[in-house]
mmCIF file of the C-alpha atoms, coordinates in Angstrom:
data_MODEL
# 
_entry.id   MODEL 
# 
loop_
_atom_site.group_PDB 
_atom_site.id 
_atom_site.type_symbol 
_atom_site.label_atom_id 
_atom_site.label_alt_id 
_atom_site.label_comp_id 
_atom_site.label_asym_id 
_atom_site.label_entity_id 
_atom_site.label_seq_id 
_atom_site.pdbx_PDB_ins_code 
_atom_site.Cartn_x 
_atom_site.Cartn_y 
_atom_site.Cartn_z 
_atom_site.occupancy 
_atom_site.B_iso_or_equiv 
_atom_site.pdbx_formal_charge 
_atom_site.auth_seq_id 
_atom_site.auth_comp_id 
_atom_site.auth_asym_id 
_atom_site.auth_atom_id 
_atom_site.pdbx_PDB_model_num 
ATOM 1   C CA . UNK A 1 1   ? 102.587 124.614 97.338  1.00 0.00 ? 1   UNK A CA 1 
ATOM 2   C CA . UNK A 1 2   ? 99.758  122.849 95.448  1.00 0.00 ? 2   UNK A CA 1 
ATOM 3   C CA . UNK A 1 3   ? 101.105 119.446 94.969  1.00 0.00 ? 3   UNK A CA 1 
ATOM 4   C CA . UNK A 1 4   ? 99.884  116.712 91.842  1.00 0.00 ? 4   UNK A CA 1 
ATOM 5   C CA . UNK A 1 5   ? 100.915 113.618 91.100  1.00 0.00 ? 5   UNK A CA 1 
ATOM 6   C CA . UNK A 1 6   ? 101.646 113.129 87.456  1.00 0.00 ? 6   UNK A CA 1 
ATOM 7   C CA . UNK A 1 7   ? 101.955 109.309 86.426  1.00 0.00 ? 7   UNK A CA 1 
ATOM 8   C CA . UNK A 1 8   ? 102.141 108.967 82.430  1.00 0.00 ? 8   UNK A CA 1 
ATOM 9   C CA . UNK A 1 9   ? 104.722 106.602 80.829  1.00 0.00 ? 9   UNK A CA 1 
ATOM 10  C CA . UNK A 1 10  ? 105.452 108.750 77.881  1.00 0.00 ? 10  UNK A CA 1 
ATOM 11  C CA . UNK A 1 11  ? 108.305 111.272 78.810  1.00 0.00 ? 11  UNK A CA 1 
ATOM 12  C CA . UNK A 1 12  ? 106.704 113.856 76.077  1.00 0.00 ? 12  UNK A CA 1 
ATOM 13  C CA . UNK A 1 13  ? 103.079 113.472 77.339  1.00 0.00 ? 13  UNK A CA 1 
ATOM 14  C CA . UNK A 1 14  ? 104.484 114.414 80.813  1.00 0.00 ? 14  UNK A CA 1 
ATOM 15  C CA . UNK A 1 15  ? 106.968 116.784 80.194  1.00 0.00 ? 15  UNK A CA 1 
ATOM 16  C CA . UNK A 1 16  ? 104.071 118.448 78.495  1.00 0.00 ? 16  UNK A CA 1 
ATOM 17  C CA . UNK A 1 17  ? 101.615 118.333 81.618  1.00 0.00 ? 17  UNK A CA 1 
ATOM 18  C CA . UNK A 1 18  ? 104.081 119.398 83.897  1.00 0.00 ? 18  UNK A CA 1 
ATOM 19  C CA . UNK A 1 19  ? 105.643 122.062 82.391  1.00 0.00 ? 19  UNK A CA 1 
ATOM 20  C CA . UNK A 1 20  ? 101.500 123.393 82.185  1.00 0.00 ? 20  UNK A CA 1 
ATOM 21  C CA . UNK A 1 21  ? 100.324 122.304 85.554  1.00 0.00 ? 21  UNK A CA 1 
ATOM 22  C CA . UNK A 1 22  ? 103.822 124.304 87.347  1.00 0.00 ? 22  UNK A CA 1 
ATOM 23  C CA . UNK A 1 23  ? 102.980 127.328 85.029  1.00 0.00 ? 23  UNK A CA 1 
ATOM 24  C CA . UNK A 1 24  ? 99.523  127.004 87.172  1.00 0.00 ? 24  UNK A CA 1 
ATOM 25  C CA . UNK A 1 25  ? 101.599 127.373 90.477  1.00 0.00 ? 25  UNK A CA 1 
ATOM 26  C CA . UNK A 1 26  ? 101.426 123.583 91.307  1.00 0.00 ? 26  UNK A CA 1 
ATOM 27  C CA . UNK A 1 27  ? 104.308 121.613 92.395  1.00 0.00 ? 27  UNK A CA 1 
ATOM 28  C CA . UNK A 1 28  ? 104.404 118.357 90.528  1.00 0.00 ? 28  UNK A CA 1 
ATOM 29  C CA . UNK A 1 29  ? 105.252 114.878 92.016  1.00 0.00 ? 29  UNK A CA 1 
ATOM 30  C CA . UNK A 1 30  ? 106.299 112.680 88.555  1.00 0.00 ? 30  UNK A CA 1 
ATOM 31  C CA . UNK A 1 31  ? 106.064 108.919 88.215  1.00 0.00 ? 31  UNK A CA 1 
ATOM 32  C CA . UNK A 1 32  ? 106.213 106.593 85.107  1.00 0.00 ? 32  UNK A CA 1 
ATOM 33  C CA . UNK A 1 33  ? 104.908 103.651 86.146  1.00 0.00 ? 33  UNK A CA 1 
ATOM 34  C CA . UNK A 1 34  ? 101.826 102.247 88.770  1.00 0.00 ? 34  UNK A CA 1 
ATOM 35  C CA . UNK A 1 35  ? 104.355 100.883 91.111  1.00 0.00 ? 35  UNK A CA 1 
ATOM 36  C CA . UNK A 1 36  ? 106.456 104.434 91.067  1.00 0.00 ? 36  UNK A CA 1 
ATOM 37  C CA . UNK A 1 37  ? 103.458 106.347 91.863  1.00 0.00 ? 37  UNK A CA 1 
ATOM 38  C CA . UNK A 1 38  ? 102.154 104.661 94.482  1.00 0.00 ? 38  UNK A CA 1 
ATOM 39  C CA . UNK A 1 39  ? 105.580 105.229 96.107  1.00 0.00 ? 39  UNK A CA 1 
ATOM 40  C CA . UNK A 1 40  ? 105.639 108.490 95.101  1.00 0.00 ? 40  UNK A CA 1 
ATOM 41  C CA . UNK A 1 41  ? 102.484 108.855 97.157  1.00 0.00 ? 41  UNK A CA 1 
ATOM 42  C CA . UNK A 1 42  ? 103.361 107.198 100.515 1.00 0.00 ? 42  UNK A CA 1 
ATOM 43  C CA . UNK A 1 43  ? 106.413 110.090 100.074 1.00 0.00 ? 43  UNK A CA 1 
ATOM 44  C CA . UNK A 1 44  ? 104.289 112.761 99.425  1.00 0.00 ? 44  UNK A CA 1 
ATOM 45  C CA . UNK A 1 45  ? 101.223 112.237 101.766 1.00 0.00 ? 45  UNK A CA 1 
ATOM 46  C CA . UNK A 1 46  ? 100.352 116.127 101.424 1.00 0.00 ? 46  UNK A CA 1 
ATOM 47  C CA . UNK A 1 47  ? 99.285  115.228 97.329  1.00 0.00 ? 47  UNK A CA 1 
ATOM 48  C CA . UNK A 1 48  ? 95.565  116.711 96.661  1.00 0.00 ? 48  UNK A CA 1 
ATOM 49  C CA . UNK A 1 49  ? 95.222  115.548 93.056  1.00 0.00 ? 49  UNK A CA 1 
ATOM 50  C CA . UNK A 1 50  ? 96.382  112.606 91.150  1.00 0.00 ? 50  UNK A CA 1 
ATOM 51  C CA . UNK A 1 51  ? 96.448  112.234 86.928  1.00 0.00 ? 51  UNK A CA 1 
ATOM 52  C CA . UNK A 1 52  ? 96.793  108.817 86.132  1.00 0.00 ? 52  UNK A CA 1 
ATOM 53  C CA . UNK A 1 53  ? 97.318  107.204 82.727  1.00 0.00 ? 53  UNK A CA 1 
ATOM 54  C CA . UNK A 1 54  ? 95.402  104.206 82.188  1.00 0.00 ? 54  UNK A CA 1 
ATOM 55  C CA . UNK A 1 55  ? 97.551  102.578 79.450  1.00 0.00 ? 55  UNK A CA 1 
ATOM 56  C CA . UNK A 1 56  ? 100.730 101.872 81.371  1.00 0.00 ? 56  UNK A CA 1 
ATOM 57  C CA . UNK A 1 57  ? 103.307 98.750  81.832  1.00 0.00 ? 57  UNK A CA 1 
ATOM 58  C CA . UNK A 1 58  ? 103.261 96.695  84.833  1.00 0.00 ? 58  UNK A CA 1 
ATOM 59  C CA . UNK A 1 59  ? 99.806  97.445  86.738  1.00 0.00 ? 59  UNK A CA 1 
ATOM 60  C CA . UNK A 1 60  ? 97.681  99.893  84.933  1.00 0.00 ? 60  UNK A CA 1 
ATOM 61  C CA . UNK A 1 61  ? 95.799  103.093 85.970  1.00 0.00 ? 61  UNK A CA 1 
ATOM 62  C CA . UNK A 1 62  ? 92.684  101.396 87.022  1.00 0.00 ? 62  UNK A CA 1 
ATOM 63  C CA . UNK A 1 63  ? 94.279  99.441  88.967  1.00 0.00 ? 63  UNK A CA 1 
ATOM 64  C CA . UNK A 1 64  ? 96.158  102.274 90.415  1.00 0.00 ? 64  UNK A CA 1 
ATOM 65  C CA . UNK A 1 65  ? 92.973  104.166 91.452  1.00 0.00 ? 65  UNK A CA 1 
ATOM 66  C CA . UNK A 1 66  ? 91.568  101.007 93.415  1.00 0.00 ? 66  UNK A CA 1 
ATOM 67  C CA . UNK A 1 67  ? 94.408  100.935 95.328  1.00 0.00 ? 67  UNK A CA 1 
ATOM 68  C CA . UNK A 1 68  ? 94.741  104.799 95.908  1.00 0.00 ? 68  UNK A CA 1 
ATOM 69  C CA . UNK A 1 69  ? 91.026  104.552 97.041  1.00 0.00 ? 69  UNK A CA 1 
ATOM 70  C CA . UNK A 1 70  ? 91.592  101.722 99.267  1.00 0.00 ? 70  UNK A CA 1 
ATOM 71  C CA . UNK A 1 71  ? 93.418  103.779 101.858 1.00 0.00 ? 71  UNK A CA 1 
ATOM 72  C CA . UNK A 1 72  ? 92.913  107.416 100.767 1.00 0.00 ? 72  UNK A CA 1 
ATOM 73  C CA . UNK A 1 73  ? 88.969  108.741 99.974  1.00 0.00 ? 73  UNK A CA 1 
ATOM 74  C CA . UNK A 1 74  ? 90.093  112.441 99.918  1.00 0.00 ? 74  UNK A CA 1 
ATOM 75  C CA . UNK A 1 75  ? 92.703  113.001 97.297  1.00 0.00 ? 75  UNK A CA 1 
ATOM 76  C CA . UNK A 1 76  ? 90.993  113.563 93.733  1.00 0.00 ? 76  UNK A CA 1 
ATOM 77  C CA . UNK A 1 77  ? 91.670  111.449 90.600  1.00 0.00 ? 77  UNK A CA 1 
ATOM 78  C CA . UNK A 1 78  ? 92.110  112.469 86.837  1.00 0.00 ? 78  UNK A CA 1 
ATOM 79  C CA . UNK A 1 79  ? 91.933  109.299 84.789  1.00 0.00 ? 79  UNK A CA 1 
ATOM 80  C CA . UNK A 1 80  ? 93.970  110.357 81.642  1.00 0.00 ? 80  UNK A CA 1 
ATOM 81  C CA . UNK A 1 81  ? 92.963  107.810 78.199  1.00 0.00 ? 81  UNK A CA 1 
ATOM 82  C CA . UNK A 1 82  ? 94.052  108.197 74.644  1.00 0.00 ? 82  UNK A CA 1 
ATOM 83  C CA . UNK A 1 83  ? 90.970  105.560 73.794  1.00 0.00 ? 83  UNK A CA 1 
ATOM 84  C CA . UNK A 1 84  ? 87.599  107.171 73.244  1.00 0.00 ? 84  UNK A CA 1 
ATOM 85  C CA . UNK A 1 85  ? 85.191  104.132 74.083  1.00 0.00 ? 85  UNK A CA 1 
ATOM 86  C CA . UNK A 1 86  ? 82.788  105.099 76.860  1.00 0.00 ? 86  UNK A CA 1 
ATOM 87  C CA . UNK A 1 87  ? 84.481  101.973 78.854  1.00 0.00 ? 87  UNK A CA 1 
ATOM 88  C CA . UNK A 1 88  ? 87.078  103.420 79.384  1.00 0.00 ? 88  UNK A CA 1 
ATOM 89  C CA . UNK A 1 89  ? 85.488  106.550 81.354  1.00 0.00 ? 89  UNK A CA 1 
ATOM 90  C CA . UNK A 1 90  ? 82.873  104.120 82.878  1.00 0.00 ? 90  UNK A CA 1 
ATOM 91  C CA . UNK A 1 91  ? 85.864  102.056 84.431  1.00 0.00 ? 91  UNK A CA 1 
ATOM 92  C CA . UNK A 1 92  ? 87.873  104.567 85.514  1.00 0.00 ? 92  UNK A CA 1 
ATOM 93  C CA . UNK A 1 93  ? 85.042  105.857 87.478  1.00 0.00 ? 93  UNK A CA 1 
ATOM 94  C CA . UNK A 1 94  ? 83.922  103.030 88.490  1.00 0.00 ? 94  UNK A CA 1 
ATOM 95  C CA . UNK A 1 95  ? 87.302  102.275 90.384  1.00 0.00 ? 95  UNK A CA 1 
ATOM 96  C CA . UNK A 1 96  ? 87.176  106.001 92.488  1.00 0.00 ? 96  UNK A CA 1 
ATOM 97  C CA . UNK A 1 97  ? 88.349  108.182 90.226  1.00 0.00 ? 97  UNK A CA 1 
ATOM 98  C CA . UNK A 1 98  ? 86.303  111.356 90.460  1.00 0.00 ? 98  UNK A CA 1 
ATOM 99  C CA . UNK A 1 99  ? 87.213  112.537 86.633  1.00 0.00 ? 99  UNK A CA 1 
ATOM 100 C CA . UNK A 1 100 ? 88.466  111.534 82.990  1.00 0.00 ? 100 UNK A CA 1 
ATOM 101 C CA . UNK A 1 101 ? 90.518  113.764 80.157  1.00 0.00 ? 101 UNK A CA 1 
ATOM 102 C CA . UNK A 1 102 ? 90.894  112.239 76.674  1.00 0.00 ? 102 UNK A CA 1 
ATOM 103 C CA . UNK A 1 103 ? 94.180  112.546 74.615  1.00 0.00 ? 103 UNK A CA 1 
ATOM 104 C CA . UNK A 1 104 ? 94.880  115.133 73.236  1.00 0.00 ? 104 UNK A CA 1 
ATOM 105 C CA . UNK A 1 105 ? 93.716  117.999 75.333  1.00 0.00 ? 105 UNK A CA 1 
ATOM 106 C CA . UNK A 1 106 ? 94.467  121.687 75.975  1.00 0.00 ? 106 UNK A CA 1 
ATOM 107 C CA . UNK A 1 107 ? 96.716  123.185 78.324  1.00 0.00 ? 107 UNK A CA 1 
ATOM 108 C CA . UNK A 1 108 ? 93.187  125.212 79.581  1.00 0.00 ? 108 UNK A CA 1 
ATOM 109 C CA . UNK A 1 109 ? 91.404  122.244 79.952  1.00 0.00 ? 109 UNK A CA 1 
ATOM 110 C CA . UNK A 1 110 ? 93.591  120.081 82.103  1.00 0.00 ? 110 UNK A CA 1 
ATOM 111 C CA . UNK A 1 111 ? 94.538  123.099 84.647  1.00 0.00 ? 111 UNK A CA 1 
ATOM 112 C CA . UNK A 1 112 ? 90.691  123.309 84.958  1.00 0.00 ? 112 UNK A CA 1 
ATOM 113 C CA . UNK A 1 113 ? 90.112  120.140 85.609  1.00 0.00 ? 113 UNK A CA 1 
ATOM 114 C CA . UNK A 1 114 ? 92.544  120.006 88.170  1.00 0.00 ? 114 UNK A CA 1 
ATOM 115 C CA . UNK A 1 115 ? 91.448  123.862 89.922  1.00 0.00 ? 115 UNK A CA 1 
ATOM 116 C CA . UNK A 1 116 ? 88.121  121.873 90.258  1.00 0.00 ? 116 UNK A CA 1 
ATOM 117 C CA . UNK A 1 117 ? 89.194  118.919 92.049  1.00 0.00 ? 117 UNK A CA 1 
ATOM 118 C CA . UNK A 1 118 ? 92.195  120.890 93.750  1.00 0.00 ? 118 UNK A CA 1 
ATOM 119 C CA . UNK A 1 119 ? 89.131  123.258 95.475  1.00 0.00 ? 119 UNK A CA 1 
ATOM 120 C CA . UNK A 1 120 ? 87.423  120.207 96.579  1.00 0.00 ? 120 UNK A CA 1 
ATOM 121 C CA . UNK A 1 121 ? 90.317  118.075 97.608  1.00 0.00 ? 121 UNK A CA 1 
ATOM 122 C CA . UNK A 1 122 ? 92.167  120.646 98.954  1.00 0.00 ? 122 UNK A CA 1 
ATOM 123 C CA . UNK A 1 123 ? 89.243  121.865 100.265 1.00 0.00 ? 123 UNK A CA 1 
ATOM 124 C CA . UNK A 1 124 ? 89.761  123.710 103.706 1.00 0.00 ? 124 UNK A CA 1 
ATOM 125 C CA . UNK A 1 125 ? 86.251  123.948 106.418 1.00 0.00 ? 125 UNK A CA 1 
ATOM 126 C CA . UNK A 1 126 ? 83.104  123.628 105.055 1.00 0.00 ? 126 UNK A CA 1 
ATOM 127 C CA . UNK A 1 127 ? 81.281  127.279 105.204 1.00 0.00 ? 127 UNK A CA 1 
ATOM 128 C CA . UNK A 1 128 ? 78.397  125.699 106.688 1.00 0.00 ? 128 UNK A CA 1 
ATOM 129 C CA . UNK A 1 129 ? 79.850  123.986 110.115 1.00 0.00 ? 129 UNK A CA 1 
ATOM 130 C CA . UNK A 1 130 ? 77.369  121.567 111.581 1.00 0.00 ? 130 UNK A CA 1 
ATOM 131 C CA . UNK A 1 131 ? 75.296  118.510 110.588 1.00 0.00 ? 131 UNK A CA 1 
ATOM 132 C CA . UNK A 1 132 ? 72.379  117.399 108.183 1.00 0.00 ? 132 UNK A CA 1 
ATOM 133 C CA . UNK A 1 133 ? 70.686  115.112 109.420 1.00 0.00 ? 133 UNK A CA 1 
ATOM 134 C CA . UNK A 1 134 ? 68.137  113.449 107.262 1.00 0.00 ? 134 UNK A CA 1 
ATOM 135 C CA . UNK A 1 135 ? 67.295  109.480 108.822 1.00 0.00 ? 135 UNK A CA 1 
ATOM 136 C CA . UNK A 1 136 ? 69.021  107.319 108.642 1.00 0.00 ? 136 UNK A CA 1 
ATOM 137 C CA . UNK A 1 137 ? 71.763  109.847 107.508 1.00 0.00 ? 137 UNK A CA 1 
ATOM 138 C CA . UNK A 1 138 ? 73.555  112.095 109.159 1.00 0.00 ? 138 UNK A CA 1 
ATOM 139 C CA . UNK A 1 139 ? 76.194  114.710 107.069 1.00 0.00 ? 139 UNK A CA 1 
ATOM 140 C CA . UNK A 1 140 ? 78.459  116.142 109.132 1.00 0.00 ? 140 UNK A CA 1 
ATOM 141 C CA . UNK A 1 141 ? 79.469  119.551 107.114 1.00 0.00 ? 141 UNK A CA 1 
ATOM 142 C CA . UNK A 1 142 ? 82.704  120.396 109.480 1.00 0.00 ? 142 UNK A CA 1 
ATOM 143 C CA . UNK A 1 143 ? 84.472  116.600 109.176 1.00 0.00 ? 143 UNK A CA 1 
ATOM 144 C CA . UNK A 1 144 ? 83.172  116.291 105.356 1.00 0.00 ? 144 UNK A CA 1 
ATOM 145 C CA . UNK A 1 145 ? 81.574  112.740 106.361 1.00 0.00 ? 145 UNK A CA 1 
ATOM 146 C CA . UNK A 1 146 ? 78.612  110.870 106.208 1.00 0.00 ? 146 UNK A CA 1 
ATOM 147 C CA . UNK A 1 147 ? 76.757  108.086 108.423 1.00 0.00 ? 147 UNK A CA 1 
ATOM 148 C CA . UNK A 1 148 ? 74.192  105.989 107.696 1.00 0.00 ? 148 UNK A CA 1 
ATOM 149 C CA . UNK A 1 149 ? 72.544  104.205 110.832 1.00 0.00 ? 149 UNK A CA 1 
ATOM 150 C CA . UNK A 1 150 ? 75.961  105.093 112.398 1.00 0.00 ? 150 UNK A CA 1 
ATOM 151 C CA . UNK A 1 151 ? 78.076  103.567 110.390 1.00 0.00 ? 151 UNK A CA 1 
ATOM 152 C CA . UNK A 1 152 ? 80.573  105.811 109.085 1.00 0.00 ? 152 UNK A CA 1 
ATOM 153 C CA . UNK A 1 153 ? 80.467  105.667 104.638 1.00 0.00 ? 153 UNK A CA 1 
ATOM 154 C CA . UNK A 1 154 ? 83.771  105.975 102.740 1.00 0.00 ? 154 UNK A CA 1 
ATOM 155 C CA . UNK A 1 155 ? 83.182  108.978 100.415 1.00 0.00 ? 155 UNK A CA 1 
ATOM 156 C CA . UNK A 1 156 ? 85.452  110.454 98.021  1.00 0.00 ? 156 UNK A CA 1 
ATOM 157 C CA . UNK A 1 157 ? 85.161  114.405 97.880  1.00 0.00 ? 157 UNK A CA 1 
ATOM 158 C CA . UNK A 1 158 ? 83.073  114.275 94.767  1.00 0.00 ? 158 UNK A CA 1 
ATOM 159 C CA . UNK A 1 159 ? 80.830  111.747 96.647  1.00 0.00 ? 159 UNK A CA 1 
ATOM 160 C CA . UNK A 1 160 ? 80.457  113.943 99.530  1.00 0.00 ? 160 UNK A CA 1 
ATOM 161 C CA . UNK A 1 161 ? 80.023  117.105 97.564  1.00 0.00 ? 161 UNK A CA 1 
ATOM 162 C CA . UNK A 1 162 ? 76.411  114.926 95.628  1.00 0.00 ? 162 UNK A CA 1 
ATOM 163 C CA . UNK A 1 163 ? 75.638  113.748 98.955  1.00 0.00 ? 163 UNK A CA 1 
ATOM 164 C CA . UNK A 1 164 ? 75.235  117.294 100.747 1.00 0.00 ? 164 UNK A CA 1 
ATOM 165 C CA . UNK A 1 165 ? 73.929  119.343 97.383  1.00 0.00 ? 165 UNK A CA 1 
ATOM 166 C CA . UNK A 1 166 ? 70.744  116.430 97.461  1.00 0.00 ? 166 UNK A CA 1 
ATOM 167 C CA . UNK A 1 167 ? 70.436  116.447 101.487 1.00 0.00 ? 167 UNK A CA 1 
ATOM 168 C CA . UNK A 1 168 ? 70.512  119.960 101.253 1.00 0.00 ? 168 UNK A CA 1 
ATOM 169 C CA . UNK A 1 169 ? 67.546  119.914 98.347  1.00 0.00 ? 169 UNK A CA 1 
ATOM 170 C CA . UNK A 1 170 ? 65.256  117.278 99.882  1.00 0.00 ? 170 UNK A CA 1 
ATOM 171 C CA . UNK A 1 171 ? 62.608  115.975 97.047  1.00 0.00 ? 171 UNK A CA 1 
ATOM 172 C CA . UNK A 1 172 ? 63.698  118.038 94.429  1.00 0.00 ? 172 UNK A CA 1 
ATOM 173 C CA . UNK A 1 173 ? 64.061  117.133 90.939  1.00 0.00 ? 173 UNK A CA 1 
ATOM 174 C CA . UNK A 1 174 ? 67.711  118.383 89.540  1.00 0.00 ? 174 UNK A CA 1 
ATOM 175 C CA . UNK A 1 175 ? 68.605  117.745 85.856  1.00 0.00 ? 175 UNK A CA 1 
ATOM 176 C CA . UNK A 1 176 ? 71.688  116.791 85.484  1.00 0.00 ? 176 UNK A CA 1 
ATOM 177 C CA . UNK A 1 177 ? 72.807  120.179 84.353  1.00 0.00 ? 177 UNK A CA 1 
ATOM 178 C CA . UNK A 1 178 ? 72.475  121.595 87.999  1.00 0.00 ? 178 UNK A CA 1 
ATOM 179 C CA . UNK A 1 179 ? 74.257  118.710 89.635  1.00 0.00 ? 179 UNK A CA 1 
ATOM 180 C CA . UNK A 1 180 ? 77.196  119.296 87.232  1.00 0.00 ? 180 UNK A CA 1 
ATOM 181 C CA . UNK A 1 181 ? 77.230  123.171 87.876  1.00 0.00 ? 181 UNK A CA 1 
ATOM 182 C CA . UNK A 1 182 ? 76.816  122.378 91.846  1.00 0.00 ? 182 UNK A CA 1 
ATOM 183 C CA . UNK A 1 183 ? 79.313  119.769 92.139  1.00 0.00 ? 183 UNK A CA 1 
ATOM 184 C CA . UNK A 1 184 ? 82.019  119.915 89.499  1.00 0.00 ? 184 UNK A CA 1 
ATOM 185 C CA . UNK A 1 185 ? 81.611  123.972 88.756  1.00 0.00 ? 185 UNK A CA 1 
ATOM 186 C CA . UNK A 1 186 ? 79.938  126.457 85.960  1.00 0.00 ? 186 UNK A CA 1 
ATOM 187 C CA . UNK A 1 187 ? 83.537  126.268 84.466  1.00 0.00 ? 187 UNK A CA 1 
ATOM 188 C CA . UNK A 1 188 ? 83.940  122.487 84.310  1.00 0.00 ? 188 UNK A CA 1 
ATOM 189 C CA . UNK A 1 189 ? 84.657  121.031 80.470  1.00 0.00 ? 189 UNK A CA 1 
ATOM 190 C CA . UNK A 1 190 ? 83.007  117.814 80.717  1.00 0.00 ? 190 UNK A CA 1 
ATOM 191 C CA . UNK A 1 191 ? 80.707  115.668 79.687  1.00 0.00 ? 191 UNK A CA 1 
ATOM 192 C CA . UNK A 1 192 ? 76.628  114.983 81.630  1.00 0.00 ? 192 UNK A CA 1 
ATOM 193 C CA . UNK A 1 193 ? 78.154  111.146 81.718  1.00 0.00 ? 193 UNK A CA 1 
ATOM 194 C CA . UNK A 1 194 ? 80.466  111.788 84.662  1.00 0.00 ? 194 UNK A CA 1 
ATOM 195 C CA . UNK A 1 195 ? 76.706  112.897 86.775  1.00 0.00 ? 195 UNK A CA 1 
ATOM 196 C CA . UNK A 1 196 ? 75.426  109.357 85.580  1.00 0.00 ? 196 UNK A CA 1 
ATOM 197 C CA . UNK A 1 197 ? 78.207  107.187 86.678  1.00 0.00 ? 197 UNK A CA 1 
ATOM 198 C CA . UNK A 1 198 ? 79.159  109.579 89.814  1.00 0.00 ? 198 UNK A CA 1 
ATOM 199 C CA . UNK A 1 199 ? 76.033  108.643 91.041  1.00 0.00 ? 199 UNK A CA 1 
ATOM 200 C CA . UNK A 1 200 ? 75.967  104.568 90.102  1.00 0.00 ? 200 UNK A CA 1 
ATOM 201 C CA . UNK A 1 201 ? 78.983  104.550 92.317  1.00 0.00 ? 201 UNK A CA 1 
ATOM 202 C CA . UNK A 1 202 ? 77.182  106.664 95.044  1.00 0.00 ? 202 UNK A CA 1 
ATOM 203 C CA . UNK A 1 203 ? 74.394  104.434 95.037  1.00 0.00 ? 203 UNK A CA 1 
ATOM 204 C CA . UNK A 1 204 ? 76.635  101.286 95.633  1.00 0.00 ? 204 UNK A CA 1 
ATOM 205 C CA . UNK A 1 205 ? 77.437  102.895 99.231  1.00 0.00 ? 205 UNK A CA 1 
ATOM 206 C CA . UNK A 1 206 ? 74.504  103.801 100.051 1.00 0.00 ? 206 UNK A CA 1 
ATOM 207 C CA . UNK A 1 207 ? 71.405  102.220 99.091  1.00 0.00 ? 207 UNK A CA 1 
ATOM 208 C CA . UNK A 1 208 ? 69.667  98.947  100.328 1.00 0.00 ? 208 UNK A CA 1 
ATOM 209 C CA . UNK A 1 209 ? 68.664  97.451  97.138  1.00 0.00 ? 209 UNK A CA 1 
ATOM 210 C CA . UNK A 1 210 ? 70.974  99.003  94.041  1.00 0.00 ? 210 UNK A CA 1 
ATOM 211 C CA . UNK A 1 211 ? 68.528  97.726  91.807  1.00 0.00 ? 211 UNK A CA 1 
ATOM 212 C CA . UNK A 1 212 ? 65.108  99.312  93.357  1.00 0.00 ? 212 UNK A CA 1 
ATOM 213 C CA . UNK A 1 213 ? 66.539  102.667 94.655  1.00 0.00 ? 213 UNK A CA 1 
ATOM 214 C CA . UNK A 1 214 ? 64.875  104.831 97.447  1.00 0.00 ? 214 UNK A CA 1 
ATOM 215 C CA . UNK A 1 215 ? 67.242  107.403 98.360  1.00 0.00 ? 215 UNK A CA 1 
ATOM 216 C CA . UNK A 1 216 ? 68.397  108.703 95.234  1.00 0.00 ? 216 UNK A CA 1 
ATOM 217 C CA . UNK A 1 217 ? 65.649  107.866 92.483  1.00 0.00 ? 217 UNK A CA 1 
ATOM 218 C CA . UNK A 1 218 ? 65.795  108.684 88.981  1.00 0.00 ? 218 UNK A CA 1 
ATOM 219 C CA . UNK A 1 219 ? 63.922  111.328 87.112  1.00 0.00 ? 219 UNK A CA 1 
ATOM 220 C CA . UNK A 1 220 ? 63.261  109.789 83.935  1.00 0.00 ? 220 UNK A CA 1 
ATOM 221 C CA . UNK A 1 221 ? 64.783  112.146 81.210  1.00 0.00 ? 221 UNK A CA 1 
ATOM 222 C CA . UNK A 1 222 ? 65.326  114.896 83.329  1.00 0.00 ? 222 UNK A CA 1 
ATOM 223 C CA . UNK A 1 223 ? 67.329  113.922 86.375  1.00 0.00 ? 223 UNK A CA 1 
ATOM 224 C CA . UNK A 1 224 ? 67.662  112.951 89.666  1.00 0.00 ? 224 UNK A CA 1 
ATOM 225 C CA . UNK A 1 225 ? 66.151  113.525 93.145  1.00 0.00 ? 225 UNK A CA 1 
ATOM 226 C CA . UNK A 1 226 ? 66.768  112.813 96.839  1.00 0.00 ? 226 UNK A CA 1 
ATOM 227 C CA . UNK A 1 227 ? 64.225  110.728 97.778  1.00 0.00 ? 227 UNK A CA 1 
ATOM 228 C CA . UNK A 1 228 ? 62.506  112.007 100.932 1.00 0.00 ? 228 UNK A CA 1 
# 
């Protein structure tokens, strides 16, 4: 089975994602609070994808994610917020997760979200077994991982997923448009913001100078483009 994690405090708001996500054909793992999940998760080491509420008592989502990331770069993340501000998304990003879904939101919409990440998580071998090797990286397609000066860097799958589509597309300009369809799918519901901040977070791991960078540069208006 297909196993989530499901951590929202409201018994309605859950009842109502579970119920959709097991009419999917995913077996759900359910947790009310931060603490309860991360249990949930040591129990349940096979879990691909992870919702997480942000507003909860005791520690909160974001808090959650960090600590998810800290020992587990492969599972994928679905920050779920009520609050609109841009923040919000920006945080939970910011702290590994690989997605957001504002309150309220279709039945359609969250089972797609979750197919995305579930493909990537979930993922199986890479179709293309071997290595890119672009200095001072090298991609290693089979393993999913990535070295720089070989030093092994801590991607999550969304991470990875940027890293090979610009290695494989070596100083060429791709809007943001493309790098949505590449990474997160034609299907995917959201917003060009996730690309932005996907990408910020990228950067962190794996450039010299964040501020000046040469590996992935910006394309003013347009885009983005791996810098050799």
């Amino acid at each position: 089975m297909k196993k989530v994690l499901v951590l929202e405090d409201e018994s309605s708001i859950r009842s109502f994602i579970v119920i959709n996500l097991r009419r999917a054909g995913y077996e759900v793992v359910e947790a009310e609070s931060g603490e309860e999940a991360l249990d949930r998760l040591k129990d349940n080491p096979d879990t691909k994808v992870a919702l997480l509420d942000i507003m909860l008592p005791g520690i909160d989502g974001f808090e959650v994610c960090r600590r998810i990331r800290a020992t587990n770069t492969k599972i994928g993340i679905i920050m779920l917020t009520a609050r609109s501000q841009e923040m919000d998304k920006v945080t939970g990003l910011m702290t590994g997760a690989d997605d957001y879904v504002t309150k309220p939101f279709s039945p359609a919409e969250l089972t797609a979200r979750v197919d995305a990440l579930f493909r990537r998580a979930g993922g199986g071998a890479d179709e293309q077994s071997g290595e890119i090797r672009q200095e001072p990286f090298l991609l290693n397609t089979r393993n999913r991982t990535l070295e720089k000066n070989g030093e092994r860097i801590k991607l999550t799958q969304v991470e990875y997923s940027i890293m090979k589509m610009f290695m494989e597309n070596p100083g060429k300009a791709l809007s943001r448009e493309e790098i949505l369809d590449m990474v997160w799918g034609r299907d995917y519901f959201g917003e060009l913001k996730i690309v932005d901040v996907n990408i910020r977070r990228l950067r962190l791991k794996i450039e010299d100078n964040v501020t000046n960078p040469t590996y992935i540069t910006t394309v003013w208006g347009y885009g983005y483009k791996w810098g050799f």
